[in-house]
C-alpha positions as CSV (number, residue, x, y, z in Angstrom):
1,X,0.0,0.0,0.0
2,X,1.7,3.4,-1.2
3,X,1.6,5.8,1.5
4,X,0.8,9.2,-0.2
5,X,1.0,11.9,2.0
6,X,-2.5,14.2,2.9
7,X,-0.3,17.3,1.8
8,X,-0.3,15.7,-1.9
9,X,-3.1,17.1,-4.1
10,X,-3.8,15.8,-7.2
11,X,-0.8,17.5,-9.8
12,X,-4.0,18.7,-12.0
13,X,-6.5,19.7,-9.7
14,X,-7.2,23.4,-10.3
15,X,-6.5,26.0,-7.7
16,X,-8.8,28.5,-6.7
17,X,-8.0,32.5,-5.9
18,X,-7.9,31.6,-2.1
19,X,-5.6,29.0,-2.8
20,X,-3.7,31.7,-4.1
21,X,-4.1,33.9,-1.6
22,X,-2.5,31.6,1.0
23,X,0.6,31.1,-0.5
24,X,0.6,34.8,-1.5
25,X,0.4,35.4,2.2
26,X,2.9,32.7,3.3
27,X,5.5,34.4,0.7
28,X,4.8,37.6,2.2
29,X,5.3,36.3,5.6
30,X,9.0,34.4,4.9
31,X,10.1,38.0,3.6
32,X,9.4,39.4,7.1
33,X,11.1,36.4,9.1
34,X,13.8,37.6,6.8
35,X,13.4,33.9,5.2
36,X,13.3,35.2,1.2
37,X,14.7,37.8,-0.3
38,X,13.1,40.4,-1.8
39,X,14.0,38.6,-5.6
40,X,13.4,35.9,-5.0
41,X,10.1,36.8,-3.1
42,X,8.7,38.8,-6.3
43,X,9.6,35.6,-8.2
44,X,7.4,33.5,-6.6
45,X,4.7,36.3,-6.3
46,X,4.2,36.3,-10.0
47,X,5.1,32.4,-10.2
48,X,1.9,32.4,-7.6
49,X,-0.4,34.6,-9.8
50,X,0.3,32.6,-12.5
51,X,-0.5,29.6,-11.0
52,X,-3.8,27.3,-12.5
53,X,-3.0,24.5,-10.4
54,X,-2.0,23.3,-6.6
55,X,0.9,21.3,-8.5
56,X,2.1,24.6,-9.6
57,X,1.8,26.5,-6.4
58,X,3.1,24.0,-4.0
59,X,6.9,24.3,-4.9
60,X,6.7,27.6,-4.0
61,X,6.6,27.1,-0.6
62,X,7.8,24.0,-0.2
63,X,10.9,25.2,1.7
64,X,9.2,27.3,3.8
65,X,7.9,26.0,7.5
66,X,4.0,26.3,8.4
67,X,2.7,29.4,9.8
68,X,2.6,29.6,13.2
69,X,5.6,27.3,13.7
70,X,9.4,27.1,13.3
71,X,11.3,23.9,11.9
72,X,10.7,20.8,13.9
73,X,8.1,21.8,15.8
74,X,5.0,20.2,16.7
75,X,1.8,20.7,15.7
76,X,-0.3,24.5,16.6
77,X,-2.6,26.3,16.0
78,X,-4.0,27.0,12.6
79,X,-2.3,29.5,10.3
80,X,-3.8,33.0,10.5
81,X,-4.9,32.7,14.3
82,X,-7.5,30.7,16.2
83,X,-10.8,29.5,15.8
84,X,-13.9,31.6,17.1
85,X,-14.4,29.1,19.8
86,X,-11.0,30.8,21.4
87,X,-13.5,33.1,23.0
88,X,-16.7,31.3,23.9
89,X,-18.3,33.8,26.5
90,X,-17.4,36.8,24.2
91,X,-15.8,38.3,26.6
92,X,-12.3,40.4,26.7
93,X,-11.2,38.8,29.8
94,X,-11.1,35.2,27.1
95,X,-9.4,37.0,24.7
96,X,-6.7,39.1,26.6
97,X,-3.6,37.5,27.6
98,X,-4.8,33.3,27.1
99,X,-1.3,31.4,26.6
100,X,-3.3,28.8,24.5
101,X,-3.5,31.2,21.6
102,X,-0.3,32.6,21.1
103,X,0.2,35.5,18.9
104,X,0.1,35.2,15.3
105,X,3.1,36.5,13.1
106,X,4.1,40.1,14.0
107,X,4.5,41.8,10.8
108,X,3.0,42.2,7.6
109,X,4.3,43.6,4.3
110,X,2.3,44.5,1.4
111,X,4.7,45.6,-1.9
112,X,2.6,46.8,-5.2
113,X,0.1,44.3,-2.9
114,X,-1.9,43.6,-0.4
115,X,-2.2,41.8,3.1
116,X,-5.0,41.4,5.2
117,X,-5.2,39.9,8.9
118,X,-9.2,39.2,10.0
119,X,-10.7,36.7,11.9
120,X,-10.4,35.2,15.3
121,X,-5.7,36.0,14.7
122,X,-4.2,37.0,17.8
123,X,-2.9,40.4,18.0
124,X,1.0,40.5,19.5
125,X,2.6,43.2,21.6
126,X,3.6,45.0,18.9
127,X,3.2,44.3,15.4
128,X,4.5,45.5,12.1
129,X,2.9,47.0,9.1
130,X,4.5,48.0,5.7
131,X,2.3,48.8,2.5
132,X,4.2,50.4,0.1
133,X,2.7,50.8,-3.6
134,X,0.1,48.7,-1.5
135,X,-2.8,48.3,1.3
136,X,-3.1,46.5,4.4
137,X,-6.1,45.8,6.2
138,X,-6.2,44.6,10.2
139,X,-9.7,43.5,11.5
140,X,-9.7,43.4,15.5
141,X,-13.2,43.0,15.6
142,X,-12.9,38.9,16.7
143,X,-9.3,39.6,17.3
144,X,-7.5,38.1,20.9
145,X,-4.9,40.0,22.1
146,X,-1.9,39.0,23.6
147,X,-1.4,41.6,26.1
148,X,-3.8,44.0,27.1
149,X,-2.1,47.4,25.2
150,X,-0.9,46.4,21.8
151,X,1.4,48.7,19.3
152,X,1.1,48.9,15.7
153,X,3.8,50.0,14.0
154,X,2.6,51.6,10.4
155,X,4.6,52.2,7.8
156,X,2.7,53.5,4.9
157,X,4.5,55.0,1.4
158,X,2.4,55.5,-1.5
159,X,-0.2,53.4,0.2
160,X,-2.4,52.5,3.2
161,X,-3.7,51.0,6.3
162,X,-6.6,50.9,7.5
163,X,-7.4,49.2,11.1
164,X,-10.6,48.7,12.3
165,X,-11.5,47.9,15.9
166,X,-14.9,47.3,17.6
167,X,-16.7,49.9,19.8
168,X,-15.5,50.1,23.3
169,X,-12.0,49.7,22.8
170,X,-9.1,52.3,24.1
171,X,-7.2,53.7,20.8
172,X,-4.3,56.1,20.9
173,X,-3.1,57.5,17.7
174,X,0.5,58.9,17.4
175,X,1.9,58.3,13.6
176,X,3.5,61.2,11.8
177,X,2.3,61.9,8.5
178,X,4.0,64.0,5.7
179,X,1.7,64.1,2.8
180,X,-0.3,61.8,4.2
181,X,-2.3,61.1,7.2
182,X,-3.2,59.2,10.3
183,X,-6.9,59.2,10.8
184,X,-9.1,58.5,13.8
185,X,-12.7,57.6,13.1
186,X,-13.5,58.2,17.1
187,X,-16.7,58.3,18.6
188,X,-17.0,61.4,20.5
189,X,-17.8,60.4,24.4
190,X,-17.9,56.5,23.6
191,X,-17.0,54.7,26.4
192,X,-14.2,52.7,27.4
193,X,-15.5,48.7,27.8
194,X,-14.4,47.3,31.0
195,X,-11.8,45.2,30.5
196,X,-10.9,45.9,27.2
197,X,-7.4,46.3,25.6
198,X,-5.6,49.8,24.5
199,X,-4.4,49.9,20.8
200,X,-1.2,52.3,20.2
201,X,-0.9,53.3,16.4
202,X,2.3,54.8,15.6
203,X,4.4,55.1,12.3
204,X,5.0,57.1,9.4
205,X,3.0,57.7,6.2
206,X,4.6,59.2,3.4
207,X,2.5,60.1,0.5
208,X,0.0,57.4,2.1
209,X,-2.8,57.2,5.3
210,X,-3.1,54.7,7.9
211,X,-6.8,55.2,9.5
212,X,-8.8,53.7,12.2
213,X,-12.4,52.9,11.9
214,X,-15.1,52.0,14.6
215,X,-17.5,49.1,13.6
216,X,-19.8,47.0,15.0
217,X,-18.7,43.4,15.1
218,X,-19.7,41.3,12.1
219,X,-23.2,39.6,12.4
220,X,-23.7,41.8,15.5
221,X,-26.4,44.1,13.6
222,X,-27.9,41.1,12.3
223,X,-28.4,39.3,15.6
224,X,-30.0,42.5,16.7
225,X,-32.6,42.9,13.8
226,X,-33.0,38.9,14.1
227,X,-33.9,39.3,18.6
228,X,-36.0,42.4,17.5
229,X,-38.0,41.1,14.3
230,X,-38.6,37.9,17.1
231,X,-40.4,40.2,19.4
232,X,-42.1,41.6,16.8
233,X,-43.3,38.5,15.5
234,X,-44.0,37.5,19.1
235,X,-46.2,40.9,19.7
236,X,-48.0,40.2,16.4
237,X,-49.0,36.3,17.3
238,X,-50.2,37.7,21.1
239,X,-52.3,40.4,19.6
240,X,-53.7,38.3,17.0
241,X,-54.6,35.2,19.7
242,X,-56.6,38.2,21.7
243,X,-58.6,39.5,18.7
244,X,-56.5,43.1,18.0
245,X,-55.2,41.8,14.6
246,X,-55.8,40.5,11.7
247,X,-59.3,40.5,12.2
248,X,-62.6,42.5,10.8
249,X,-62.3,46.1,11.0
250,X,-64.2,47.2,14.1
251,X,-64.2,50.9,13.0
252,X,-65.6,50.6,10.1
253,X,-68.6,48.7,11.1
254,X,-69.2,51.3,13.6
């Protein structure tokens, strides 16, 4: 019985764009750990683009160790951060500070690209972020943290980054921009959540922005219209079992 490997696709079975994606991100990661150069990482960028099939894209990082883990070591958590069930209750005290979801890689790099980092990752103590000729976006919505104040480092030339975090949490701002800009989307007089962690933004933008935005957690709007077109429903089904609706008009036969 041949013993083919899980990690062995078959050579013609096409890739998709998030197939891509991954390895896109993986490359972009190894440049960071300082694991590919710059040529030979835009080599293997446009090798990736290029790329119809999972025999085509898996050379490209077949030298490369899994995210989240270093040569030789076991098994961990899955690449790009941790599943939602890291946080169960919801609550920041699950999400601040748990050893069991340590912090996913600490910098990005986007050049004449992109990078994104959203989900349930795990924010480290300080992380990195470079978009030049390029964007970055960071999600912190269903973010853990790994300590309760976090810096991001922005670096932004001829491009962007734009972090969004969800209401109640502590943001200080203190990037220098020339010919560019750090922006704040703050709510005026929002409240601090207890418990919550402090984000630092700092950095430079040349030529570029890096701005944080306020949102609602995904879903979260929609959980709200869902609980409220209940009770609706609810009032509609009591009003209806005591005669006030859906029946004869009493008014007009009056």
């Amino acid at each position: 019985m041949t013993d083919e490997g899980p990690h062995e696709p078959l050579p013609e079975l096409r890739a998709s764009d998030a197939d891509r994606e991954r390895v896109v991100e993986r490359l972009r990661d190894a440049v960071a750990e300082g694991r590919l150069d710059m040529e030979e990482f835009e080599e293997r960028l446009d090798a990736a683009y290029r790329s119809r099939t999972y025999a085509e894209l898996e050379p490209l990082t077949r030298d490369l160790p899994a995210q989240g883990s270093a040569p030789g070591a076991g098994a961990g958590p899955a690449a790009g951060g941790v599943p939602a069930a890291a946080a169960p209750d919801g609550s920041w005290a699950s999400r601040i500070g748990n050893s069991a979801y340590p912090a996913s890689s600490a910098t990005a790099v986007a050049v004449m690209s992109g990078f994104q980092r959203k989900g349930a990752w795990t924010v480290p103590a300080r992380f990195n972020a470079v978009a030049f000729w390029g964007g970055g976006e960071l999600d912190l919505r269903e973010a853990n943290f790994a300590e309760r104040e976090v810096v991001i480092n922005c670096v932004a030339i001829m491009g962007g980054v734009q972090i969004t975090v969800p209401p109640g949490v502590e943001v200080d701002v203190r990037g220098i921009g020339v010919m560019g800009a750090f922006d704040h989307d703050h709510r005026r007089g929002a409240p601090v959540a207890p418990g919550a962690p402090r984000v630092v933004v700092t950095g430079f933008a040349f030529w570029g922005g890096v701005g944080v935005v306020v949102k609602e957690p995904r879903g979260s709007k929609a959980r709200r219209l869902s609980k409220s077109d209940r009770a609706e429903r609810a009032d509609r089904a009591d009003r209806r079992g005591k005669g006030l609706e859906g029946g004869p008009d009493l008014r007009k036969e009056l």
